[in-house]
C-alpha positions in Angstrom: 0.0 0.0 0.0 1.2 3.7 -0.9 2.6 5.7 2.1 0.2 8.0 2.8 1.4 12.0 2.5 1.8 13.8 5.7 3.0 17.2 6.6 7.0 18.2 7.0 6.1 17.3 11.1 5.1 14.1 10.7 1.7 14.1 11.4 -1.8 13.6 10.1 -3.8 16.5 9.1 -6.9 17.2 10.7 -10.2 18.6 9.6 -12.2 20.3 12.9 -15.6 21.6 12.0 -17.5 23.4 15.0 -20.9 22.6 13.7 -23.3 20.8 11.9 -23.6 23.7 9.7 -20.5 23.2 8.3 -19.9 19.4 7.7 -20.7 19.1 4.2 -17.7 20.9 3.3 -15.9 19.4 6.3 -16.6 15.9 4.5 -16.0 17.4 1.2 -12.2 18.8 2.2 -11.6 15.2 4.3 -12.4 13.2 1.3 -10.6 15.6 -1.0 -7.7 15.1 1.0 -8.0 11.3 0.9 -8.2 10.9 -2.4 -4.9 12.8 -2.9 -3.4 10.7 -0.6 -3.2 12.2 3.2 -3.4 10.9 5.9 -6.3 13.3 7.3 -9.5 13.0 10.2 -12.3 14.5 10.7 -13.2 16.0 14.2 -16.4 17.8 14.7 -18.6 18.7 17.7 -21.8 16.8 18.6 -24.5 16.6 15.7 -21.2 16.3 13.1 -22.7 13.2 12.3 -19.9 12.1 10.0 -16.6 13.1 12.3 -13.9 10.1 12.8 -13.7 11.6 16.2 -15.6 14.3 19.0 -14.5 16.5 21.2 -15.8 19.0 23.3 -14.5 22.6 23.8 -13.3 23.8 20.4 -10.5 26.7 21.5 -9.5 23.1 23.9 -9.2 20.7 21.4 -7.1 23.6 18.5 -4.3 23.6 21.5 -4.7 19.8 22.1 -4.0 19.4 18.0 -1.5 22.2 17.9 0.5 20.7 20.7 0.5 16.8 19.3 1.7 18.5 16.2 -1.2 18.0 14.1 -1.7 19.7 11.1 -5.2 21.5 11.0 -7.7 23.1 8.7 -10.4 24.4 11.1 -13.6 25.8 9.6 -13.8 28.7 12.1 -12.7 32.6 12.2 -9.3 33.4 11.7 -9.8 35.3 15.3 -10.5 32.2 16.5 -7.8 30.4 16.1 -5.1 32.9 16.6 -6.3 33.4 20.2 -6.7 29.9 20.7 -3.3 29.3 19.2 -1.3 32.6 20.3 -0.4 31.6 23.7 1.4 28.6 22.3 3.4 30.0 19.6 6.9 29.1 20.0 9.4 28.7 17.0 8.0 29.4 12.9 11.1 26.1 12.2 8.7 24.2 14.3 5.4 25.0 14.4 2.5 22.0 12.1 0.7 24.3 9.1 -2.7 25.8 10.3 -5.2 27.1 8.1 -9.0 28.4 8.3 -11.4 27.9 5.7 -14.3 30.1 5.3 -17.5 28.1 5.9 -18.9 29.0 2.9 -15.7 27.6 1.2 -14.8 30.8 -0.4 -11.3 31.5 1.4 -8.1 29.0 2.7 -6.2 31.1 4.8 -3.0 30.1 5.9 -2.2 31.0 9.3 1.0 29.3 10.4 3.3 26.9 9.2 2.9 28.7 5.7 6.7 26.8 4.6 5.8 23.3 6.3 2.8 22.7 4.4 0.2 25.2 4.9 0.5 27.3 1.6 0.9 24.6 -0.7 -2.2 22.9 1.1 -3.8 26.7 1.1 -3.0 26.6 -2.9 -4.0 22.9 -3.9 -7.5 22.9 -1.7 -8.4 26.6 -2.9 -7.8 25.1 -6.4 -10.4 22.3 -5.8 -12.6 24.3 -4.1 -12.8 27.2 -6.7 -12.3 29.1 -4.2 -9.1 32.3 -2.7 -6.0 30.8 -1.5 -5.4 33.9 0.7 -0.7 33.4 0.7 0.8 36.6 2.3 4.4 35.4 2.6 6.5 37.7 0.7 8.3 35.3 -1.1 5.5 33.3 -2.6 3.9 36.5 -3.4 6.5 38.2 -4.9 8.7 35.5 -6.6 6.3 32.4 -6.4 9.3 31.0 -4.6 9.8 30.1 -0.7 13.4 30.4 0.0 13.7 28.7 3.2 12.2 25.6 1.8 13.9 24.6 -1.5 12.3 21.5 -3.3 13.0 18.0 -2.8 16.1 17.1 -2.9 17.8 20.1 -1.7 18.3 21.6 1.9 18.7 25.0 2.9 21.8 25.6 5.8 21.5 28.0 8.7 17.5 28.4 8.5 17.7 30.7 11.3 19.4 33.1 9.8 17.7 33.2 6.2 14.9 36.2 7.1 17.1 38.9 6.6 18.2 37.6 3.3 15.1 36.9 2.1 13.9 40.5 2.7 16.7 42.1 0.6 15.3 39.3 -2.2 11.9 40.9 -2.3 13.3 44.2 -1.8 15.1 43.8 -5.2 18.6 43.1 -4.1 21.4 41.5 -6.8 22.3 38.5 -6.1 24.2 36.1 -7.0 23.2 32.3 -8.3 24.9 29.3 -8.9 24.1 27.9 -12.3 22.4 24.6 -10.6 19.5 26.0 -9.3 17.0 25.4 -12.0 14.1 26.3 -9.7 15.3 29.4 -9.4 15.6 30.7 -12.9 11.7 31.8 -12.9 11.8 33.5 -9.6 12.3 36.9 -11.3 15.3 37.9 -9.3 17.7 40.5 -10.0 20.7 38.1 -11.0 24.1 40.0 -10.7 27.6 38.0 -10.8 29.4 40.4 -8.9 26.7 40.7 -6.2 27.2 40.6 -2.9 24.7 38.8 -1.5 25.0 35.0 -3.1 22.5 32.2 -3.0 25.4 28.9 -3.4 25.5 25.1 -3.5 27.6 23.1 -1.1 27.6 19.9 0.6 30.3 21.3 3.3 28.8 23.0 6.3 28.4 26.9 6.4 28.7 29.1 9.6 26.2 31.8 9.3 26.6 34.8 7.0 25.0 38.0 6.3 25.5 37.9 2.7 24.7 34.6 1.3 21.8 31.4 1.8 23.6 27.8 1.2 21.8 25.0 -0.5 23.4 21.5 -0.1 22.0 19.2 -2.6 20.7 15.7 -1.1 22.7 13.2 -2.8 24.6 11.4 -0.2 23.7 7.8 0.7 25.0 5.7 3.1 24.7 1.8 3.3 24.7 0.1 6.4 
């Protein structure tokens, strides 16, 4: 049996829908889900008559999720779940993708986690729901890119660091590229080869720098 997909923590991804109101698109993004191959519930309060699982308190149940490291697409208020979830907030290199759909299906908001998960799930359910993916990180805005996660088989050193860079990138600062970084080429950056800041490939570790984001390419095997 095929692996089934789950988000950069791990986990499964859960749909919570507050009321009955709302369970026909609960079921409709569940199964949607499914059929693409994640591993997703359903939790809804009483009188959700097709939930894989209950629960009581709704603000109660968000932490509960949030904490296990659950992803979640919770068919409340934006409002709702940032003070739910606010208190909790710790680290953006750790936190599972959270997003709230408008009950009416018209909006996927992507709250947190927008680079594990949530604004490609924000993108992909919008899509099937006709409906607004509504992505505010700069860098998916502005170059359709997110440098801090590179595709598959590359990883990006010294995430910590990376913010600063990233806003010279959207501010329209040269930089440099190495030739290898295909997924780049469309980004619409401002490509200099005497830039300061650099954007390089190596497979040798980096101590953090101002002026340049390192991509090690993930070709390495080792047999045991």
């Amino acid at each position: 049996m095929e692996e089934m997909k789950r988000c950069e923590t791990g986990w499964s991804l859960v749909v919570l829908c507050p009321s009955a109101s709302a369970e026909d698109l609960a079921k409709s993004i569940r199964d949607t889900l499914k059929g693409d191959g994640w591993a997703v519930e359903l939790h809804g309060k009483s009188g959700v008559e097709t939930a894989d699982r209950t629960y009581g308190d709704t603000i109660t149940h968000l932490r509960e999720l949030f904490t296990a490291g659950h992803g979640i697409l919770a068919l409340c208020a934006s409002g709702i779940i940032i003070r739910a979830l606010g208190p909790l907030l710790e680290s953006k290199f750790s936190e599972p993708p959270v997003l709230a759909v408008a009950r009416d299906g018209s909006s996927v908001v992507p709250l947190l986690g927008g680079h594990h998960g949530a604004n490609d799930l924000a993108t992909m359910l919008a899509e099937k729901l006709k409906a607004h993916a509504a992505v505010t990180t700069a860098g998916d805005c502005h170059h359709k890119v997110a440098f801090d996660k590179p595709p598959r088989g590359w990883k990006l050193q010294s995430r910590q660091s990376a913010a600063p860079i990233m806003a010279r990138l959207v501010d329209g600062e040269s930089v440099s590229v190495d030739a290898s970084f295909g997924w780049l080429m469309e980004a619409g950056l401002s490509v200099s080869t005497d830039a300061s800041l650099k954007l390089i490939e190596s497979i040798h570790p980096s101590t953090s720098e101002l002026d340049q984001l390192v991509y090690s390419p993930q070709k390495l095997v080792v047999g045991v």
